[in-house]
C-alpha positions, 0 to 999 in steps of 0.5 A: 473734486469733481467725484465728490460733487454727486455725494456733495449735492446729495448731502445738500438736498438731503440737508434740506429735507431735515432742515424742513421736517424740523421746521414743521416741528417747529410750526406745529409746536408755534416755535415761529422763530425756529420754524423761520430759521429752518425753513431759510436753512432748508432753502439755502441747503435746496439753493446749494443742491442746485448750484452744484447739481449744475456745476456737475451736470455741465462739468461731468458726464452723465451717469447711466444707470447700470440696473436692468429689468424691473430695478430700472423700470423702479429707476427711471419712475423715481427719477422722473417723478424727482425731476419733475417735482423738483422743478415745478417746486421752485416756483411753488418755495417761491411764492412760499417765502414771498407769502411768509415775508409779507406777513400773508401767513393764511396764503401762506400756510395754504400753500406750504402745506402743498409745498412741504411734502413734495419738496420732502419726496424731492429730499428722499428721492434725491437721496435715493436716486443717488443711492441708486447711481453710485453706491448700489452695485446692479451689474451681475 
């Protein structure tokens, strides 16, 4: 099971990327309801990502990136501006969805429009990243 894990939290986070760009559809066409679903769908596809992120993280070896040159340079940028985002955008679903439960739709509003497109860089960067480790092959 445990070389499945990396293709497992890839096809979640990339879940979660679908699940939001159909909850924007659905905002902008005032489908509120499915804009709801969506969204909680999204953060329960993010919320699995990381638990089996973690799970293989303290379960697995670290994967070294096999690139060289220029392609590792393009590695190591989308990697870290991955991490980084997907850590400061954990707070910022947050507050997002306390924001949407509360019914303070303004404060919320204002703030998904920030949110949506770094959690969608999170989504396909993910996606990438994963691309990159396991199903590109960089060594000559």
């Amino acid at each position: 099971m445990a070389h499945w894990l990396p293709l497992i939290d890839t096809t979640f986070i990339v879940l979660s990327g679908i699940s939001l760009l159909f909850g924007y559809y659905f905002i902008r066409h005032k489908q509120i309801q499915r804009h709801k679903w969506s969204m909680l769908t999204a953060t329960t596809f993010a919320g699995l990502f990381l638990i089996t992120y973690i799970t293989r993280y303290l379960t697995q070896p670290t994967k070294i990136f096999a690139g060289h040159g220029a392609v590792r340079v393009l590695y190591l940028a989308i990697l870290i501006s991955h991490t980084i985002l997907a850590t400061l955008i954990i707070p910022f679903v947050l507050i997002v969805l306390y924001r949407a439960f509360t019914k303070q739709f303004a404060r919320h509003r204002q703030l998904a429009r920030k949110t949506l497109p770094m959690w969608l860089y999170v989504a396909f960067t993910g996606w990438i990243i994963y691309m990159m480790l396991y199903q590109i092959s960089f060594t000559s």
